[in-house]
C-alpha positions in Angstrom: 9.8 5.7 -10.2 8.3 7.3 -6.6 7.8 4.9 -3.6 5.1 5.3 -1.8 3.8 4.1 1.9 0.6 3.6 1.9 -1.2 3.0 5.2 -4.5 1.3 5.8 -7.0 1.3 8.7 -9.4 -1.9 8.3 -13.3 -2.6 9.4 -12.6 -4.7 12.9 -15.2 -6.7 11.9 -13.7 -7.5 8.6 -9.6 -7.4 9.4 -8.6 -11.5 8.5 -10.8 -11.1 5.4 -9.5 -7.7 3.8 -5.9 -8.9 4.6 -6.3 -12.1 2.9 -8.0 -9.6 -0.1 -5.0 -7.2 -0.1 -2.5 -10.6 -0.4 -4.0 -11.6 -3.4 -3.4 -8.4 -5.5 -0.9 -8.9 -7.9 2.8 -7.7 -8.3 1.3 -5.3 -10.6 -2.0 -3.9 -10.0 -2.4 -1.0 -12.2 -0.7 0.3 -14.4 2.5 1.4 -14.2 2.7 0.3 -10.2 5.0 -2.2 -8.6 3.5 -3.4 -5.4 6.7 -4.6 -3.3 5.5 -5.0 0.2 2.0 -5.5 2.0 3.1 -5.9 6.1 0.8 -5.9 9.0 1.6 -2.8 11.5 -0.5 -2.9 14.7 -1.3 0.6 16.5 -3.4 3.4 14.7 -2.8 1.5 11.1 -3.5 -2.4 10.5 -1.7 -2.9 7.1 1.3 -0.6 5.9 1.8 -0.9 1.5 5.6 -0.2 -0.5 4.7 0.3 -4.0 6.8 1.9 -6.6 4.6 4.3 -9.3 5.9 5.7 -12.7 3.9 8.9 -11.7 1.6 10.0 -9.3 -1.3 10.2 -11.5 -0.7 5.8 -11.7 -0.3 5.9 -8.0 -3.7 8.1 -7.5 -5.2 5.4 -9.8 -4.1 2.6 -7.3 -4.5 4.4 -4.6 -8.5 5.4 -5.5 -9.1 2.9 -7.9 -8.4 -0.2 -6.2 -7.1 0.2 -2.7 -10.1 2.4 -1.4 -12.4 0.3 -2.9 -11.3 -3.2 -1.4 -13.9 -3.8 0.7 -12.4 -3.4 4.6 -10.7 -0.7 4.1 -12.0 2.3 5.8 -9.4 4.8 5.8 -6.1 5.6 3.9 -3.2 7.4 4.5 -0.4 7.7 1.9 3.4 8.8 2.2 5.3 9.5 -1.0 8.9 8.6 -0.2 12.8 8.7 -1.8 15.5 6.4 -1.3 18.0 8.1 0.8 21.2 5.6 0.9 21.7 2.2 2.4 23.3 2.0 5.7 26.7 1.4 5.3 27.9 -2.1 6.2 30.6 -2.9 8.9 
């Protein structure tokens, strides 16, 4: 599976509602996607996504299908992204 960071610029006037919209979604939203993380980021982005996809056409899906059309949501911005290693611990 691909990771993907997905980032999300919201309405102003509609920020607490679209948050509490994107909280709701399920652990799976589409098919073939595993939504891990949905985390506030303050700066040019208001919500920042982790979601694993089997393939990007499933993750286009998301991304298009549902994501876009959450009402809020005015622009998106998406990173696909590979695990690199875990820090070693000391």
């Amino acid at each position: 599976m691909t990771e993907y960071l997905v980032l999300l610029k919201l309405s102003p006037t509609k920020v607490i509602d679209t948050i509490n919209n994107l909280r709701k979604l399920p652990e799976k939203p589409s098919p073939g996607v595993d939504l891990e993380y949905i985390m506030n980021v303050f700066g040019t982005w208001d919500v920042a996504m982790w979601f694993d996809a089997e393939n990007s056409s499933q993750a286009l899906e998301f991304i298009n299908g549902k994501l876009s059309q959450v009402q809020g949501v005015v622009d998106v911005y998406t990173v696909p992204a590979f695990a690199n290693r875990k820090p070693k611990q000391e």
